[in-house]
C-alpha positions in Angstrom: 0.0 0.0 0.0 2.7 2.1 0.5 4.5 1.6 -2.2 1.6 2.1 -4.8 1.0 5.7 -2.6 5.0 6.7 -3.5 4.4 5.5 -7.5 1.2 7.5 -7.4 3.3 11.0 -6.6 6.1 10.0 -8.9 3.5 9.9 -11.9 2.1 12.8 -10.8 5.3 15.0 -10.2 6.6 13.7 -13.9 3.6 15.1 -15.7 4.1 18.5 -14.1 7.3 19.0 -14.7 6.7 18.2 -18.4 3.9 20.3 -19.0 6.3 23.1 -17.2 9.4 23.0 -19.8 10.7 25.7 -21.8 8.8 26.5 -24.4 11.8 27.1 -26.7 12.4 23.3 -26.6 9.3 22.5 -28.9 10.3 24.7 -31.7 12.1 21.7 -33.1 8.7 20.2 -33.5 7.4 22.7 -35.2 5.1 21.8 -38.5 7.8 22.0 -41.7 4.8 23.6 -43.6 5.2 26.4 -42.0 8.8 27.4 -42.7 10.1 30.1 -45.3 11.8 28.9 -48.7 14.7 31.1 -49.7 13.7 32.9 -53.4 16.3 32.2 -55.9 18.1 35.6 -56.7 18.1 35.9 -60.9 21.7 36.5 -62.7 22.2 39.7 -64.3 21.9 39.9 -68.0 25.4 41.2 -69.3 25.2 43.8 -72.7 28.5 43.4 -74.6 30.6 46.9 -74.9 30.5 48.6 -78.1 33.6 48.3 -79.8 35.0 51.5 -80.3 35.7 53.6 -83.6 39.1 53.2 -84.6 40.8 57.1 -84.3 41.3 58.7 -87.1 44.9 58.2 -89.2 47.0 60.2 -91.3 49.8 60.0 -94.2 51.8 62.9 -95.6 52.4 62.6 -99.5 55.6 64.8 -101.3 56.2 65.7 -104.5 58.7 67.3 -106.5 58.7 68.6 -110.2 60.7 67.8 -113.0 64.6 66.6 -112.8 66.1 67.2 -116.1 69.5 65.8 -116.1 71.3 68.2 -119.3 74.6 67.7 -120.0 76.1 70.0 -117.3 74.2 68.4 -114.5 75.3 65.0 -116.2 79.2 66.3 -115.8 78.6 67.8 -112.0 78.2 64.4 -110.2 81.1 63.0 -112.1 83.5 61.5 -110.1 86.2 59.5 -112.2 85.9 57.9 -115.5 82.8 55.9 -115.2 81.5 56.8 -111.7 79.0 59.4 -110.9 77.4 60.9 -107.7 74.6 63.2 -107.4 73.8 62.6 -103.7 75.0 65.8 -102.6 72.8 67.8 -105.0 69.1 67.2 -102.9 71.4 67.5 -99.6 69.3 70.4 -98.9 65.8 69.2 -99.8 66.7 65.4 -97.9 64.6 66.3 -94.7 61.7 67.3 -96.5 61.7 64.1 -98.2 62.4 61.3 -96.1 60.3 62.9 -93.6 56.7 62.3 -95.6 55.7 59.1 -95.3 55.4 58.8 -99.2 57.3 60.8 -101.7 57.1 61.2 -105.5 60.0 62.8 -107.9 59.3 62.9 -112.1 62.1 61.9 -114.1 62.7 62.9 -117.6 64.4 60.6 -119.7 66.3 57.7 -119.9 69.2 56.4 -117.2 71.3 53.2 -118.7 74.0 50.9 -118.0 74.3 49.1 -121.1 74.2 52.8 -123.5 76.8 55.1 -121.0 76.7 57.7 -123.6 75.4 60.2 -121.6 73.9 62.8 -123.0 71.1 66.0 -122.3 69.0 67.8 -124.5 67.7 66.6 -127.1 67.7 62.9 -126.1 68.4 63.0 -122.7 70.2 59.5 -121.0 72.2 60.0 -117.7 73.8 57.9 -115.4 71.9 55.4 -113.2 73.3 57.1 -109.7 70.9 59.9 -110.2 68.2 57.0 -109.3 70.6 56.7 -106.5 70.4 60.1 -105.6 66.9 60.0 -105.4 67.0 57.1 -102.6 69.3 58.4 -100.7 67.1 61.9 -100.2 64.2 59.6 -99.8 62.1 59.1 -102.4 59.3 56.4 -102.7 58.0 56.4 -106.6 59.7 57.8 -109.6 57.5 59.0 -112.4 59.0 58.0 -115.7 55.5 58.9 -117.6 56.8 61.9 -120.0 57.9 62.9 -123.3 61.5 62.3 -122.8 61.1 58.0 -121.7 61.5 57.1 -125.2 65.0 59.1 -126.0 67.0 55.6 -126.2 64.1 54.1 -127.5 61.9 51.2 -125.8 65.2 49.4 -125.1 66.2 52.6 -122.9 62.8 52.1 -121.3 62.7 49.0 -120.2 66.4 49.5 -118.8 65.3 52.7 -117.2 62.3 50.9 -115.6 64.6 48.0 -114.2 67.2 50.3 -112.9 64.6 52.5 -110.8 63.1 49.4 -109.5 66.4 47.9 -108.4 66.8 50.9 -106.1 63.6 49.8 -104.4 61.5 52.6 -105.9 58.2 52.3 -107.4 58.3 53.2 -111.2 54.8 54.5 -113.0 54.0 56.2 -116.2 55.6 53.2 -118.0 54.7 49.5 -118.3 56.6 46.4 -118.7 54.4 44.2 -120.1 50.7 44.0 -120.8 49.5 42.5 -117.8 51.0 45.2 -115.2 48.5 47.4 -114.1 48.3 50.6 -115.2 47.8 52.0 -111.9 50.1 51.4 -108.2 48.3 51.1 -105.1 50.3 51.9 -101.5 49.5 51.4 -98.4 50.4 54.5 -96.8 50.0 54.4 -92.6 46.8 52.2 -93.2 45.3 54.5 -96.2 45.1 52.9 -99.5 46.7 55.7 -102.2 45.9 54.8 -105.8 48.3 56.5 -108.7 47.8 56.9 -112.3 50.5 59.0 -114.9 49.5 60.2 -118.2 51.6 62.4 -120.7 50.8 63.9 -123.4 53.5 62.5 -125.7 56.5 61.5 -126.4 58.2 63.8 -128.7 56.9 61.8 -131.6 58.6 58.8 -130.8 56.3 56.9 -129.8 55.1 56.7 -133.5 58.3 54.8 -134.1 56.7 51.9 -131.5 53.6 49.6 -132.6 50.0 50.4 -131.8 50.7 47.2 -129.5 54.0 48.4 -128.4 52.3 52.1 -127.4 49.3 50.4 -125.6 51.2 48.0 -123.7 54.3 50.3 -122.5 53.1 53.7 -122.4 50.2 56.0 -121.2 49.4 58.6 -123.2 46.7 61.0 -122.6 43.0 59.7 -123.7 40.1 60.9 -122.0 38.2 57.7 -122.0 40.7 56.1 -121.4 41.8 57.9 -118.1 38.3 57.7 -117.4 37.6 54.0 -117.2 41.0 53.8 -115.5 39.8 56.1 -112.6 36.6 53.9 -112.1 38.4 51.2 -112.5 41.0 52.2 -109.4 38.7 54.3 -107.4 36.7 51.1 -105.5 40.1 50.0 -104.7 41.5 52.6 -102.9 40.7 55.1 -100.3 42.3 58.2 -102.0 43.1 58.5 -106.1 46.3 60.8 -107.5 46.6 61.7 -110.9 50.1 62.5 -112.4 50.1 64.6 -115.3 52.7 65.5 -117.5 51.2 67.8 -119.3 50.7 71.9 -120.5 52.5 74.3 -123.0 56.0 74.9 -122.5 57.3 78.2 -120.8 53.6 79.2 -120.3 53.2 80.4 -116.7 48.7 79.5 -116.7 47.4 76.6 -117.4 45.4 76.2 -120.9 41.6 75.7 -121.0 41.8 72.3 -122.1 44.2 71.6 -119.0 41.0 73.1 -116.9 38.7 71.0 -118.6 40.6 67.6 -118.0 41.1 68.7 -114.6 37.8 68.5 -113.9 36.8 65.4 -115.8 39.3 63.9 -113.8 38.2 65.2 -110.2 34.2 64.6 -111.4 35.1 61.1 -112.3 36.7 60.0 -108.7 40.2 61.3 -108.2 41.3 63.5 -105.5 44.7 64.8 -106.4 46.2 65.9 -109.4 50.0 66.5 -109.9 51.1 68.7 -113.3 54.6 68.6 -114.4 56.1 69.1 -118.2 56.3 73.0 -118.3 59.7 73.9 -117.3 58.4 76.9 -114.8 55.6 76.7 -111.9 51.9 77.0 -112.8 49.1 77.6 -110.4 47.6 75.3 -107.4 43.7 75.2 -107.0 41.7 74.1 -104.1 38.3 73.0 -105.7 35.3 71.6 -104.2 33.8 68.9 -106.3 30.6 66.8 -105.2 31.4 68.1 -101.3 34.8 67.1 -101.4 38.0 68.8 -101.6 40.0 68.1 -104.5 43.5 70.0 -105.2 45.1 69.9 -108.3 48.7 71.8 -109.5 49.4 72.4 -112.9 53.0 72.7 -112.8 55.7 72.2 -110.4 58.0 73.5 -112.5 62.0 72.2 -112.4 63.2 70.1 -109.7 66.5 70.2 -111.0 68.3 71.3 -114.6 70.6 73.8 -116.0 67.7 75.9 -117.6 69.7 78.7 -115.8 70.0 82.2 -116.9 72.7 83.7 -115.1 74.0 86.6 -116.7 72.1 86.0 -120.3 68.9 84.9 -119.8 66.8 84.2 -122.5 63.4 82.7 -123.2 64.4 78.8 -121.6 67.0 80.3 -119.4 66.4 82.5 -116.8 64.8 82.6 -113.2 61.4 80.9 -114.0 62.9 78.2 -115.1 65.3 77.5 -112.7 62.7 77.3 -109.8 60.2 75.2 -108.7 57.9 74.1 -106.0 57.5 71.4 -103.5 54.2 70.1 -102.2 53.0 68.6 -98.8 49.7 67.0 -98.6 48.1 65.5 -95.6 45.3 63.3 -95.5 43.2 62.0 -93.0 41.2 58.4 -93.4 37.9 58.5 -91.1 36.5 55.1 -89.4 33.4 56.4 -88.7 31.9 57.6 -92.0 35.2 55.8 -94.1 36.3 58.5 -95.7 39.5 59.9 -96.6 40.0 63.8 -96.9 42.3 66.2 -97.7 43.0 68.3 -94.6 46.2 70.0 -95.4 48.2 71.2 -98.4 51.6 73.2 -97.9 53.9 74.8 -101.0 57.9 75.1 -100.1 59.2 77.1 -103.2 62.9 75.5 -104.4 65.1 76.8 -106.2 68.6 75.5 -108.0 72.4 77.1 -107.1 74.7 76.4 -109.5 78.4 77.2 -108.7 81.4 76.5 -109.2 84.0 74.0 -107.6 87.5 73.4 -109.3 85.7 74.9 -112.5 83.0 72.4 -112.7 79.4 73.7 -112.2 78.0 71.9 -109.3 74.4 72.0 -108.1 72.4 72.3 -104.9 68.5 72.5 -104.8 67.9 75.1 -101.9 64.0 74.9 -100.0 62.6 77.9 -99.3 60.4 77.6 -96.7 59.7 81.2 -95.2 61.5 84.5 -95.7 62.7 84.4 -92.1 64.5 80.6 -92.7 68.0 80.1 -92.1 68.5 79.4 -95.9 69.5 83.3 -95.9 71.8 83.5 -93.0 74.2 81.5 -95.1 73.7 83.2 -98.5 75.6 86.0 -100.1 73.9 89.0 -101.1 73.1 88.3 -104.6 71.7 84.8 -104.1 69.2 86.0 -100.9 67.9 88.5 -103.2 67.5 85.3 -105.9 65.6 83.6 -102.6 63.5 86.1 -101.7 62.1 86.9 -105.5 61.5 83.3 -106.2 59.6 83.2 -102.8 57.6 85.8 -103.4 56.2 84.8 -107.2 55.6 81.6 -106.3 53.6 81.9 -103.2 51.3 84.6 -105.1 50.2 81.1 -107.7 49.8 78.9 -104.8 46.8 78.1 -102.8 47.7 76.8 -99.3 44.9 74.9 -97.5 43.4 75.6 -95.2 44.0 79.6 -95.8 45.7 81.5 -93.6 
């Protein structure tokens, strides 16, 4: 009996304390239905960058005028019986040159290894170290397109072409053989330049060649011709030059058909136009054509030559003749609309000193680049005042762009 009383308060004191636990304990029993799923946080949705317009780039192209080796200029760079040197001759003009990123010289006549009977005016052939000469000032392309590449005949050609293209310059103008293309495309800093040469003639000798022989080797001007051979190039490239060789002798404007091929040649695709043939300097133009600035010069007159007056002048010796001009062209090539543009065009007048050195003329082709330059620090008197006239007529015929 009095062990069932002690179970009795055992049972009793066991359900009390259970019914007085904490009540933290039974959250661990709690109904699973009533917790909170996490929500799944969605990944971001990435937009690729843009990839950006490529800046805009720039090339600088030079040109020179005429280099017209007579016999005096042939004699100057000779050094012994059989060697010749012209290098020191564009000493002067050098950093103007190799400092473009594409130059272009014109080059009338012949220059042969297997004929060294040199000779000037009337049939002109000279030693191949003037081709040297212009390498070493820097020179890219030589433009052999004129009426003087057929004095030694298509054989002088052809060797005149080798030669220039053995001294890692780009010949145009002529042709080898019918399947070269009648035009040169370099890339110049990423720009695609296009060039075409025409001349007008070849001092009848080109009558002495084939129909064949004329079409295949030379580029005489035709204005179909030139026409197709701009649309032709012009898809190819971002930027077209026309070399023309060209114009009326001695005459300081250009002729009205010169104008009118001008701009058939602009209105048909090509940007640039480069005159040469005249033997003094002929006006530059700035022309806008379709919205786009075109420049053309009619003639940069002679690079180098004796056409020098000195104390008799006459006619085809005197100071017109025996300057010229220089031009520096910049273009730009835009990404965004992919067009290229002229944006600036600079004239340096030039002109050539002939003196003497143990009785032998000698040459040197002086830049003028300002009236202020440092040119006339070193010259006398006589040849300052020479500077400063050339200066002075030939800025009046050009048109720098932009304008001051």
């Amino acid at each position: 009996m009095r062990i069932r009383n002690i179970l009795s308060v055992i049972f009793v004191l066991l359900i009390f304390l259970s019914g007085c636990s904490n009540k933290k304990d039974i959250a661990v029993f709690e109904n699973p239905l009533d917790t909170v799923t996490p929500t799944a946080t969605p990944s971001p949705t990435v937009t690729p960058e843009p990839t950006p317009t490529p800046a805009p780039i720039t090339a600088e192209i030079f040109a020179a005028g005429d280099v017209v080796m007579h016999d005096n200029v042939i004699k100057s760079g000779k050094i012994n019986d059989g060697e010749y040197n012209y290098n020191y001759i564009f000493d002067r003009v050098k950093p103007y040159i190799e400092n473009a990123d594409y130059s272009i010289v014109s080059f009338e006549g012949s220059c042969m290894e297997t004929d060294k009977n040199y000779t000037g005016y009337p049939l002109f052939n000279a030693p191949p170290a003037i081709i040297s000469a212009f390498s070493y000032a820097g020179f890219d392309m030589v433009n052999n397109g004129n009426n003087h590449c057929l004095d030694r005949g298509l054989k002088g050609l052809l060797e005149s072409r080798s030669i220039i293209k053995q001294k890692n310059l780009q010949v145009i103008g002529t042709f080898g053989d019918a399947s070269e293309p009648r035009y040169k495309i370099q890339d110049v800093n990423g720009i695609k330049i296009g060039f075409l040469a025409y001349t007008y003639g070849c001092n009848m000798n080109e009558n002495r060649l084939t129909e064949e022989e004329r079409n295949t080797h030379l580029s005489l001007i035709d204005r179909e011709k030139i026409k197709k051979e701009i649309e032709t190039l012009s898809p190819l490239v971002d930027l077209v030059i026309v070399l023309m060789h060209w114009g009326i002798e001695y005459r300081f404007e250009p002729s009205g058909e010169q104008k009118e091929l001008a701009d058939m040649i602009f209105k048909t695709g090509a940007d640039i136009i480069l005159g040469s043939h005249p033997h003094v300097v002929e006006p530059s133009e700035i022309l806008e054509v379709d919205n786009e600035t075109k420049y053309v010069i009619y003639s940069m007159g002679n690079f180098l030559s004796n056409q020098i007056g000195g104390n008799n002048p006459n006619p085809r010796n005197n100071d017109f003749t025996q300057e010229s001009v220089m031009v520096s062209i910049k273009v730009e090539k835009d990404f965004s609309t992919g067009k290229t543009r002229i944006i600036s065009v600079k004239h340096i007048p030039a002109w050539v000193h002939r003196y003497k050195e143990n009785d032998v003329y000698k040459y040197s082709i002086i830049p003028i680049p300002s009236l202020d330059d440092e040119i006339f620090n070193n010259a006398d008197e006589k040849l300052a005042e020479k500077l400063k006239s050339s200066f002075e007529r030939t800025m009046e015929k050009m048109q720098d762009y932009p304008g001051n």
